[in-house]
C-alpha positions as CSV (number, residue, x, y, z in Angstrom):
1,X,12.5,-6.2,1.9
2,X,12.4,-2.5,2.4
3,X,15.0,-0.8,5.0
4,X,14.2,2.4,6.4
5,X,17.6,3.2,8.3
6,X,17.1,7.0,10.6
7,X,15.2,8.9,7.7
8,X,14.2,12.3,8.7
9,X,12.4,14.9,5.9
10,X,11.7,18.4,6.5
11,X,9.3,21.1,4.7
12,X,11.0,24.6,5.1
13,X,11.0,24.5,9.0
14,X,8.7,21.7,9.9
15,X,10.4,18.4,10.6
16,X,7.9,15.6,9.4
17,X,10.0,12.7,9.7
18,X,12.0,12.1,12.8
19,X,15.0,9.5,12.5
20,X,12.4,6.9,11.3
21,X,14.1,3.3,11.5
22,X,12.0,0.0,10.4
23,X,11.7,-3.0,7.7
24,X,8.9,-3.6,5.5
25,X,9.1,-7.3,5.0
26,X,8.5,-9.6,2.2
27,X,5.5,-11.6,1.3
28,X,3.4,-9.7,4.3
29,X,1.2,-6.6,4.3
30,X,2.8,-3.5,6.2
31,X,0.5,-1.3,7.1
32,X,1.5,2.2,8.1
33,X,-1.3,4.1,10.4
34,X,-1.6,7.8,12.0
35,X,-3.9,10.2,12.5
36,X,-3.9,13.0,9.8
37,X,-0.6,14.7,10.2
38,X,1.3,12.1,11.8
39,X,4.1,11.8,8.5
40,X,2.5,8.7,7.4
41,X,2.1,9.9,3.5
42,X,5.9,11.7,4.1
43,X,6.9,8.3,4.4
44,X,5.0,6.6,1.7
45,X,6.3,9.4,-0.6
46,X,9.6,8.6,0.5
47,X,9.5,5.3,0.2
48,X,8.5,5.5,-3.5
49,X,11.3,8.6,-4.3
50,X,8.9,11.2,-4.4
51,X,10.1,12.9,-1.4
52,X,14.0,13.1,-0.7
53,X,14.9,12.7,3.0
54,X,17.7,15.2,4.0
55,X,19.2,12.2,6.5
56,X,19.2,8.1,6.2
57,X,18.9,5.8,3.9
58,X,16.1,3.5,2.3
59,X,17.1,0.4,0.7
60,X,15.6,-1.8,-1.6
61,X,16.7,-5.6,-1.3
62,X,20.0,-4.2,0.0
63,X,20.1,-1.5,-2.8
64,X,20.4,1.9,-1.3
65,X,18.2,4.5,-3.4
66,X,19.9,7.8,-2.8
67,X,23.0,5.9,-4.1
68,X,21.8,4.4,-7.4
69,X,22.5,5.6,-10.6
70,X,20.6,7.4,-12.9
71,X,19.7,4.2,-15.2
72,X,19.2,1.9,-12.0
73,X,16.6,3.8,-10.4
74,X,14.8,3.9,-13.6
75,X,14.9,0.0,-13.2
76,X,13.9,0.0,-10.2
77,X,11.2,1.7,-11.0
78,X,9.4,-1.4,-13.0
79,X,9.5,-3.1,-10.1
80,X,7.2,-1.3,-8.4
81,X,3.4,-1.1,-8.2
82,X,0.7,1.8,-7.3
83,X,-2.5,1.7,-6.1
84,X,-3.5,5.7,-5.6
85,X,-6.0,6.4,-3.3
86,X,-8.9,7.3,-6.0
87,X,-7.8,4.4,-8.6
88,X,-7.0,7.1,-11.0
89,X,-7.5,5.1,-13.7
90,X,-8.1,6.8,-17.5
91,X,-11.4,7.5,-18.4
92,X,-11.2,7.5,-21.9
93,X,-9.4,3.6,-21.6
94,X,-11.5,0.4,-21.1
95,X,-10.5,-1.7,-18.6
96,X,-7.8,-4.2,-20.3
97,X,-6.1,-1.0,-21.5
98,X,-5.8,1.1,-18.4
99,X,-4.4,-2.4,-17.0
100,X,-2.0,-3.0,-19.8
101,X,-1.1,0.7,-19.9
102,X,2.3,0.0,-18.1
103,X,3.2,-3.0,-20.5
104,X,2.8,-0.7,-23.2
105,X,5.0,2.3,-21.5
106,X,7.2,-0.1,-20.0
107,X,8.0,-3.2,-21.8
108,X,8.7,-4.4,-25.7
109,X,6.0,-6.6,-25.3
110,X,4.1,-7.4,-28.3
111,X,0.9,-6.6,-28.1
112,X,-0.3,-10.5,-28.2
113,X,2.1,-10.7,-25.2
114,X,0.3,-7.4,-23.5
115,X,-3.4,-8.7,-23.9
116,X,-2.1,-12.7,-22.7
117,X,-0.9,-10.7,-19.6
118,X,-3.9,-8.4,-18.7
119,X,-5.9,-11.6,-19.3
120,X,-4.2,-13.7,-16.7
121,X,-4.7,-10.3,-14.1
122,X,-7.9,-9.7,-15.1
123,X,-8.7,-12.9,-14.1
124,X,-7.0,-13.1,-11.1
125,X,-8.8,-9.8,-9.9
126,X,-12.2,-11.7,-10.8
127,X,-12.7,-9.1,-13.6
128,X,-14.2,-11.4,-16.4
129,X,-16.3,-9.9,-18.6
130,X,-15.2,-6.4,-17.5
131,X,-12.3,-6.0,-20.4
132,X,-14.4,-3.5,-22.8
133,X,-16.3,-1.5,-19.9
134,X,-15.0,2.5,-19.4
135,X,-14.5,2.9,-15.6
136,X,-17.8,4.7,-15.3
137,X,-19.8,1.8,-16.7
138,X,-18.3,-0.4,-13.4
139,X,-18.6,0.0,-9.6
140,X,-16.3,1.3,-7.4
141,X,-14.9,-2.1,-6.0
142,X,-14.5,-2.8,-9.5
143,X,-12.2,0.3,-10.1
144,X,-10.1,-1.4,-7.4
145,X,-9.8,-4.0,-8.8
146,X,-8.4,-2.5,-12.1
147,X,-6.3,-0.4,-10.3
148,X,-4.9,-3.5,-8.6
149,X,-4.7,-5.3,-11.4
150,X,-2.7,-2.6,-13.3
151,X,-0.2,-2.4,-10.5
152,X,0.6,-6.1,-10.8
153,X,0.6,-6.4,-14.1
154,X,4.0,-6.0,-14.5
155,X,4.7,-8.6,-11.2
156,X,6.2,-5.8,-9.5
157,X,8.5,-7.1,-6.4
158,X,7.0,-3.8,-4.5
159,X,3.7,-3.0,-4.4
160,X,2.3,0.3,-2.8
161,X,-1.3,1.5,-1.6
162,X,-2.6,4.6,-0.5
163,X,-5.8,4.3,1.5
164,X,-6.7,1.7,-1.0
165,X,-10.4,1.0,0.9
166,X,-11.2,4.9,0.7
167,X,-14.7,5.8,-0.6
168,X,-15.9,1.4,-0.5
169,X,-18.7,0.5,2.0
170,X,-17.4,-1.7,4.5
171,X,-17.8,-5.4,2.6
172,X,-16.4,-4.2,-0.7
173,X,-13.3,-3.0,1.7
174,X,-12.8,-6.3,3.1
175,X,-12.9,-8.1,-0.3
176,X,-10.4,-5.7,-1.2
177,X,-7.8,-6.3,1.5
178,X,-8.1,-9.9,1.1
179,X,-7.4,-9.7,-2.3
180,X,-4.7,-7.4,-1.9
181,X,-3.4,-9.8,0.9
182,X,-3.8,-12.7,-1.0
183,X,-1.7,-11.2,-4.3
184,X,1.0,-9.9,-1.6
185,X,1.5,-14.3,-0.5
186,X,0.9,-15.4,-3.9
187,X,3.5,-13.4,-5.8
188,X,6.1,-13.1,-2.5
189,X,5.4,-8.6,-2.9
190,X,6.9,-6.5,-0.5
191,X,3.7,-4.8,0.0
192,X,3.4,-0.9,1.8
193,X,0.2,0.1,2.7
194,X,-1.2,3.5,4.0
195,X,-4.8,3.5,5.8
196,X,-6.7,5.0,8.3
197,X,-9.2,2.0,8.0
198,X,-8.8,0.2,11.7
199,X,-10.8,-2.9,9.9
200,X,-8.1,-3.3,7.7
201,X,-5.6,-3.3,10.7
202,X,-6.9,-6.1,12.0
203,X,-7.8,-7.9,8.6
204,X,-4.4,-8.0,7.4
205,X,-2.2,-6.1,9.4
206,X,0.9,-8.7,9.4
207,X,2.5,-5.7,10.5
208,X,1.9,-2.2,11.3
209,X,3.7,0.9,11.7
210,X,2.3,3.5,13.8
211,X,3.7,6.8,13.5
212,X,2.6,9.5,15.3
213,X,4.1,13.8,15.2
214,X,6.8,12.4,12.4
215,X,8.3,9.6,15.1
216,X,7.6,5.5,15.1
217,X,6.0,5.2,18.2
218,X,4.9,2.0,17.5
219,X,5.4,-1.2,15.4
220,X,3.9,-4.8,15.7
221,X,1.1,-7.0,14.7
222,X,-2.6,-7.1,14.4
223,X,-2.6,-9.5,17.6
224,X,-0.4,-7.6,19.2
225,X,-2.8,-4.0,19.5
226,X,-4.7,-5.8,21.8
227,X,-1.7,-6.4,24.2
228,X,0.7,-3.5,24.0
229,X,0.6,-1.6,27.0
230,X,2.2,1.8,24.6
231,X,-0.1,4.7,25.2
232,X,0.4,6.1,22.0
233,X,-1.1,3.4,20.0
234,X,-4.2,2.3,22.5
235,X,-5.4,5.8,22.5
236,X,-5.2,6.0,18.6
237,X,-6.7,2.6,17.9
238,X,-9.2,2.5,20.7
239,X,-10.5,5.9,19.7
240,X,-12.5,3.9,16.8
241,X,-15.5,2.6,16.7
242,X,-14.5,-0.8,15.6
243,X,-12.3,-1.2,18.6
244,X,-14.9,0.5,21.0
245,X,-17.3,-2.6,20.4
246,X,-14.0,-4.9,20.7
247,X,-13.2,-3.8,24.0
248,X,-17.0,-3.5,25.2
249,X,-17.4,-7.1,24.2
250,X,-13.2,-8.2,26.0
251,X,-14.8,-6.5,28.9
252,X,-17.9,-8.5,29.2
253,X,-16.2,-11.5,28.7
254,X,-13.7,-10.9,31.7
């Protein structure tokens, strides 16, 4: 579990983060959501020790960041997993060694050890017969799912996502949130993703955090949208096409 405990950040004058307080829970997709500006990659960036807030705390499994030494936030640092927006994967590496790229960073791994392990995630992203390809020789799902794989490779306890369905047509996205669901279960991941994509929301959103002008002004689940009676969050999610047709179609029904 992550603990966000009344984090505020500020850029020169411009408070982005306003006394945010929430939990990111274990073995559950949180999703944080906002319209452009809202603080929403602040707080991802935070959350990952990119950004330091000037007030609160953020905890991992009770250990507070801002208070860990040197050596121990290295450490926690292999327990963590990233998938950036764009995959950014190497273009020069094949598949099996952009995913075993962290073991080799990392870890003393052998590398019999290395290629066992990118074997089993390869497989468990539904890679087969992908291990030699250059990313430019496989689709864009595909570079997902490398990027996915490389960010468990090293069965992190956190796993991160930034707008991991951007630039995938609307199946490939799903495919991709299930499997990122389905890893998050499997392994018991604290998993923290940032998306704009309202189909995702409702695909996996165990729970969501809806931040809007650097405050929370909303947290809940996917089940919960449709019965919230907060402004903030029915304007935000209702602006979308997706949940345009959903309320055309409630509305019918009634």
């Amino acid at each position: 579990m992550i603990e966000v405990k009344n984090i505020e950040k500020s850029f020169e004058d411009s408070i982005v983060l306003r006394g945010i307080t929430t939990t990111f829970e274990t073995g559950k997709t949180n999703l944080i959501i906002g319209q452009s500006g809202s603080g929403k990659t602040v707080l991802l960036k935070s959350l990952l020790g990119i950004f330091t807030p000037e007030v609160g705390t953020i905890s991992f499994d009770g250990r507070i960041y801002s208070e860990l030494s040197d050596d121990d936030k290295r450490t926690l640092r292999t327990e963590i997993g990233m998938v950036f927006q764009g995959s950014a994967l190497f273009d020069s590496m094949t598949v099996e060694e952009n995913i075993g790229f962290p073991l080799k960073m990392f870890t003393s791994k052998s590398i019999a050890e290395i290629q066992e392990r990118v074997n089993v995630v390869i497989n468990r992203v539904n890679l087969i017969n992908a291990n030699n390809k250059k990313p430019s020789e496989i689709s864009g799902g595909m570079q997902k799912r490398v990027a996915i794989a490389r960010a468990i490779v090293n069965n992190p306890k956190y796993l991160f996502c930034d707008e991991p369905n951007s630039g995938l047509d609307p199946k490939t996205a799903i495919l991709i949130d299930n499997l990122i669901h389905e890893i998050t279960e499997e392994y018991n991941i604290t998993t923290v993703i940032n998306t704009h994509d309202m189909n995702s929301v409702m695909e996996i959103g165990e729970k969501i955090i809806f931040l809007k002008n650097g405050v929370l002004a909303w947290e809940g689940t996917k089940n919960e949208v449709f019965k919230t009676d907060n402004e903030a969050i029915v304007d935000f999610v209702y602006s979308s096409e997706l949940f345009k047709k959903i309320r055309k179609a409630q509305n019918k029904e009634q």
